[in-house]
BATI-601979 format. One record per residue (C-alpha): x, y, z negated. Coordinates in steps of 0.2 Angstrom, whole numbers, plus 5000, padded with zeros to 4 digits. Each point is the difference from the previous one (the first is absolute). Layout:
BEGIN
+------+------+------+
:    X :    Y :    Z :
+------+------+------+
:    X :    Y :    Z :
...
+------+------+------+
***
This chain:
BEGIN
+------+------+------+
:    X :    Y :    Z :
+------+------+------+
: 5000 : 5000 : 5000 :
: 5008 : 5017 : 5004 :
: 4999 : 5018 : 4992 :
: 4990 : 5008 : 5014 :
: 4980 : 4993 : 5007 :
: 4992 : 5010 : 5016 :
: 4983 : 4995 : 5000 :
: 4987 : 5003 : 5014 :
: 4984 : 4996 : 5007 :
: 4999 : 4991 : 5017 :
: 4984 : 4992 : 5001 :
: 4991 : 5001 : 5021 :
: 5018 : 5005 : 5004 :
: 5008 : 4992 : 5014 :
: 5021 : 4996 : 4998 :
: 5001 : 5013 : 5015 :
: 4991 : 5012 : 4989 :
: 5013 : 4998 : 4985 :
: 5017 : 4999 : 5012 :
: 5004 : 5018 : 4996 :
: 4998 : 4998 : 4979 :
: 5010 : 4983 : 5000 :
: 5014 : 5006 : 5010 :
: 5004 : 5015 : 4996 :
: 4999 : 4995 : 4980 :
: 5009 : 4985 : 5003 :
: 5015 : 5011 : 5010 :
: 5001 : 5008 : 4983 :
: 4993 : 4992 : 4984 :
: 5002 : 4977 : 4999 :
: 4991 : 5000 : 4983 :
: 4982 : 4993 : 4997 :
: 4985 : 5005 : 5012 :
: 4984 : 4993 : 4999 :
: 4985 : 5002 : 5009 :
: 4981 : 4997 : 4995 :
: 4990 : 4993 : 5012 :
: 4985 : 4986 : 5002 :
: 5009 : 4987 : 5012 :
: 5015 : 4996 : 5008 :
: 5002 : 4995 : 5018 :
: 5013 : 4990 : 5008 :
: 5009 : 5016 : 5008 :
: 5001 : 5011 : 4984 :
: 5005 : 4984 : 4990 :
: 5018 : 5002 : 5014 :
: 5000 : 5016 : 4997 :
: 4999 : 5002 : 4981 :
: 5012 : 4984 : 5000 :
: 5014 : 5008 : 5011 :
: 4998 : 5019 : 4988 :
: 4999 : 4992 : 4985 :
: 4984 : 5005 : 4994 :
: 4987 : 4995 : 4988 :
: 4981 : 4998 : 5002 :
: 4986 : 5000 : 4988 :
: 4982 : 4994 : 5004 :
: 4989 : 5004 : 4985 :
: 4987 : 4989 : 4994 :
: 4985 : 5011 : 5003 :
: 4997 : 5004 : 5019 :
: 5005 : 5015 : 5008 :
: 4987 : 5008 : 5008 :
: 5006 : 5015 : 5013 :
: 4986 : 5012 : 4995 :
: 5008 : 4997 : 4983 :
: 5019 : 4995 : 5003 :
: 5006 : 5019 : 4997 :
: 4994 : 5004 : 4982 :
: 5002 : 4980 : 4997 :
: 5018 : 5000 : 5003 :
: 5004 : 5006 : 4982 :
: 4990 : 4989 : 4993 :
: 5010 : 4986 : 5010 :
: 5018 : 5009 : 4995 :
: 4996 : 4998 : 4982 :
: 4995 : 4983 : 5003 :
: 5016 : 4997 : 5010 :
: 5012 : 5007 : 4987 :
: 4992 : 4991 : 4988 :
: 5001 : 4983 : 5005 :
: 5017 : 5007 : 5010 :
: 5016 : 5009 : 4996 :
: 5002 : 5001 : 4980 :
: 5020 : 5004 : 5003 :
: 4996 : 5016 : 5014 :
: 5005 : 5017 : 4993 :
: 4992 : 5012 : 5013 :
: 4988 : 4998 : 5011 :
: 4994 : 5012 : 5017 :
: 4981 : 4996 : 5006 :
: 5001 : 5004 : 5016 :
: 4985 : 5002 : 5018 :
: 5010 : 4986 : 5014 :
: 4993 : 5007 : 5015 :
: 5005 : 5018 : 4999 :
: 5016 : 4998 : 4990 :
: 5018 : 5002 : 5007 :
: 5016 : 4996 : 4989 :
: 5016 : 5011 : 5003 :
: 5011 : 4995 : 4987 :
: 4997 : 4994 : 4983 :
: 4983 : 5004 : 4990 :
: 5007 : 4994 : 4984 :
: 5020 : 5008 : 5000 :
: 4993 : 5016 : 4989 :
: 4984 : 4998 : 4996 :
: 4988 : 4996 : 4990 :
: 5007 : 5015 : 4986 :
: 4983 : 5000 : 4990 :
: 4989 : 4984 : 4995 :
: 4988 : 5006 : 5017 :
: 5006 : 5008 : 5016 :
: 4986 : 5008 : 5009 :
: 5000 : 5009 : 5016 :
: 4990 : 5015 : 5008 :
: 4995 : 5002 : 5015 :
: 5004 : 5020 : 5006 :
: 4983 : 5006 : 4999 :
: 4988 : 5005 : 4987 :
: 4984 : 4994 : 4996 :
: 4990 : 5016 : 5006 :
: 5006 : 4999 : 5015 :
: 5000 : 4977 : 5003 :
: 4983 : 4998 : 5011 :
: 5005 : 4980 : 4996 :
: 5003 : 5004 : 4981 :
: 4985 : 5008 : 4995 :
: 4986 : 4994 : 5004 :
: 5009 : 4982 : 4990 :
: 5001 : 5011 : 4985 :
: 4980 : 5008 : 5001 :
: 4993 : 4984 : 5004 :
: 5008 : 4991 : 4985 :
: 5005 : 5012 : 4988 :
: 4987 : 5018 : 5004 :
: 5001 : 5016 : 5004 :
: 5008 : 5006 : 4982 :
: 5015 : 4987 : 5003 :
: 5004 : 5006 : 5018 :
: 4999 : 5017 : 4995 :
: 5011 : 4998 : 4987 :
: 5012 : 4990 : 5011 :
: 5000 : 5011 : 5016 :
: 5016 : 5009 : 4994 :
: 5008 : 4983 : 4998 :
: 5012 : 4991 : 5013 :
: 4993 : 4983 : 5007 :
: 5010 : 4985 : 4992 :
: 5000 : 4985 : 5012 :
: 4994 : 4983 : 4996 :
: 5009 : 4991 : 5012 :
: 5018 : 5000 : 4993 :
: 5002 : 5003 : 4983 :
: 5018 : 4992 : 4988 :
: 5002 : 4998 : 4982 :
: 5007 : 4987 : 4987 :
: 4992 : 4985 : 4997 :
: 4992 : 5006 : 4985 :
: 4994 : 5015 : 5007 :
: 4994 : 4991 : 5016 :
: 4990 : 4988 : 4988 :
: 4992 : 5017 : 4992 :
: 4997 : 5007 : 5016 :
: 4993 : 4983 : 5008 :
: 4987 : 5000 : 4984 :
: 4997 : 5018 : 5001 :
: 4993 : 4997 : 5018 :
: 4992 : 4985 : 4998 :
: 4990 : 5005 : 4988 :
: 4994 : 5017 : 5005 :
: 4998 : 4991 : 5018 :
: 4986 : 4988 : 4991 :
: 4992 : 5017 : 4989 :
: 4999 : 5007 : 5020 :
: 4990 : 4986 : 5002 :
: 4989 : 4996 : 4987 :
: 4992 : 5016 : 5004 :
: 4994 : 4995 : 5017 :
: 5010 : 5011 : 5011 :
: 5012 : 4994 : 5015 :
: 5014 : 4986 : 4999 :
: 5009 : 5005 : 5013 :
: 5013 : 5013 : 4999 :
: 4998 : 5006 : 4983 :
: 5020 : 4994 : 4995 :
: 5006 : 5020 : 5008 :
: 4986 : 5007 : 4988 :
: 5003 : 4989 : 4983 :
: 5019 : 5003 : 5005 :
: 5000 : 5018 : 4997 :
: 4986 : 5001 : 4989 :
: 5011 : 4990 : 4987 :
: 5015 : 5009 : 5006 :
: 4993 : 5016 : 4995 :
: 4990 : 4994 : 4985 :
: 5019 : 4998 : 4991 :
: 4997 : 4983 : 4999 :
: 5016 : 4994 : 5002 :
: 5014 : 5008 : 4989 :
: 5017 : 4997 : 5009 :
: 4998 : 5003 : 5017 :
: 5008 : 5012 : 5014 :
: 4989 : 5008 : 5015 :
: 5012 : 5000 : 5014 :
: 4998 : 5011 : 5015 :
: 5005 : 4998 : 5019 :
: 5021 : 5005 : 5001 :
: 5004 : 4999 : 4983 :
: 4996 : 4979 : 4996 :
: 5001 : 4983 : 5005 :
: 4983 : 4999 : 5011 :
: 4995 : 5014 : 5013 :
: 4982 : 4997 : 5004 :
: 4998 : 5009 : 5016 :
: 4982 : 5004 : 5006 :
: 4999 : 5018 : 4996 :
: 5020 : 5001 : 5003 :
: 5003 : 5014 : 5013 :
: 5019 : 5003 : 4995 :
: 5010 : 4988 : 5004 :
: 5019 : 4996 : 4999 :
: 5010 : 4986 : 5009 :
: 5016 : 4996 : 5001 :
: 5011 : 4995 : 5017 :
: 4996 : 4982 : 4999 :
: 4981 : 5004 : 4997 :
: 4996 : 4999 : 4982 :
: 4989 : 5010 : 4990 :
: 5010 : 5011 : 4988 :
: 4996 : 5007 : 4982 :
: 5004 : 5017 : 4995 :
: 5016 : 4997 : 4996 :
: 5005 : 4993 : 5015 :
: 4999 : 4981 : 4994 :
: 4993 : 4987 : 5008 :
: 4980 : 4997 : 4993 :
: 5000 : 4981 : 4997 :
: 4980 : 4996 : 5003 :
: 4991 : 5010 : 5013 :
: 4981 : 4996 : 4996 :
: 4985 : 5004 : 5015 :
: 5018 : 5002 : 5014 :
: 4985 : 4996 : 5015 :
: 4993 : 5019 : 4996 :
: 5016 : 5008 : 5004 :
: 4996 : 5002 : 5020 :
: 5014 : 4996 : 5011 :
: 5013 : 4996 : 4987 :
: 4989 : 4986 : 4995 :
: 5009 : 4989 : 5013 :
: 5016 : 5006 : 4991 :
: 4995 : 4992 : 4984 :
: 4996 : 4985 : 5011 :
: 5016 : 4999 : 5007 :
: 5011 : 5001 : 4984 :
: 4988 : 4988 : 4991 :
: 5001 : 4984 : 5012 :
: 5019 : 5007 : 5003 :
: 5000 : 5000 : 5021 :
: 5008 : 5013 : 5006 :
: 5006 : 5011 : 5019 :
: 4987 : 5001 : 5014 :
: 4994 : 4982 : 4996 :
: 4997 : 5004 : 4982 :
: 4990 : 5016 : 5002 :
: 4989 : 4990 : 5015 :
: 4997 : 4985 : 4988 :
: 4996 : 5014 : 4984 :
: 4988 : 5009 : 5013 :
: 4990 : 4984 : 5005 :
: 5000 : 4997 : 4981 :
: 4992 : 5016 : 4995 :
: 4988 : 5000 : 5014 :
: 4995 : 4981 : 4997 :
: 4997 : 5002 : 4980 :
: 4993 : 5016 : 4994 :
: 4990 : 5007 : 5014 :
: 4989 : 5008 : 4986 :
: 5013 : 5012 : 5000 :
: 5006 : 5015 : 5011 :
: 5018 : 4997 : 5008 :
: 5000 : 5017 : 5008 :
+------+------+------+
***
């Protein structure tokens, strides 16, 4: 068992779909990774066999109306049957995730590393209609002023993963014993409990300055020669999360993350792009 555990959800996803998340952490980081799903076929059996990855199948069914609140449910279950010996632990989206160098060589510095996205709540047309619907008007207006915290990357300690990975579960099944939606709500309970205070050692890391950029609202963006994202400081940001929203420098990620390179590189990252998130604007 070894010191570091990335965890992600890869349930409906196909090995094509997870190429650029294996890669470019395994060009990096050799470590534990494990990956929550309902079933393993024949091809991603090869595949998690050649990178040295793990895989979890909990015993209740995932449903995919469900899977994306009910994945910390199934972390929690995962580390508790799983991993005593693990010190740190980065959950982690698979689809939208690149690696450029290693999560884990300076962080976690608190029990909980979260991560904002650069834009506030007043302003997130995606953010705030999650907050009214499951929290009212008074909560959104009191968090407008706020900056978004992502759900889909978020690292800690083991022990303050295992608070975390309570904290959501159980303010996931309060959301539903009241009847409202199931899906979805994991942003809204995520920064409601955030900004509730109700984790005590914790950290709130913002685009440039951390571990994780999370680049939907990015519009600044700093790259070095061999096409990696940079923080402030000049250093090399070590997870980029949503790297298909970043128009055509998209195919850049690509290209780093299943390390191809020239002319034939950037025409394989290219078909890439274009093959696996259409839902998003190359430019």
């Amino acid at each position: 068992m070894s010191k570091n555990l990335v965890m992600g959800m890869i349930f409906g996803y196909s090995v094509e779909k997870i190429k650029p998340f294996v890669l470019s952490l395994r060009q990096h980081y050799q470590d534990d990774v494990v990956f929550m799903t309902a079933s393993v076929n024949e091809e991603q059996q090869r595949f998690f066999d050649d990178y040295g990855i793990y895989t979890f199948i909990p015993e209740a069914p995932l449903a995919r109306e469900t899977c994306q609140t009910e994945r910390f449910r199934v972390y929690r279950e995962c580390l508790n049957e799983y991993f005593d010996d693990v010190e740190n632990i980065l959950v982690s989206d698979t689809r939208d995730v690149v690696f450029q160098s290693d999560p884990f060589a300076e962080y976690p510095r608190h029990d909980l590393e979260f991560f904002a996205e650069p834009e506030l709540f007043r302003n997130c047309q995606h953010n705030r209609p999650w907050i009214y619907t499951f929290y009212g008007m008074e909560r959104l207006v009191q968090m407008e002023p706020e900056y978004v915290i992502c759900s889909g990357t978020t690292m800690g300690t083991k022990a303050g993963m295992m608070q975390y990975l309570d904290a959501m579960v159980d303010e996931v099944d309060r959301l539903r014993n009241t009847g409202r939606m199931i899906t979805y709500e994991d942003q809204a309970c995520h920064n409601h409990l955030i900004y509730s205070n109700a984790f005590s050692n914790y950290a709130i890391n913002h685009n440039g300055v951390g571990p994780i950029s999370t680049m939907h609202h990015s519009k600044n963006l700093n790259f070095n020669r061999a096409g990696y994202l940079l923080n402030n400081d000049g250093k090399v940001i070590p997870v980029v999360h949503q790297y298909d929203r970043c128009g055509p420098m998209s195919v850049t990620f690509v290209k780093n993350a299943l390390g191809v390179h020239g002319k034939i590189g950037i025409k394989i990252a290219a078909e890439y792009a274009a093959t696996h998130f259409p839902e998003h604007d190359l430019g």
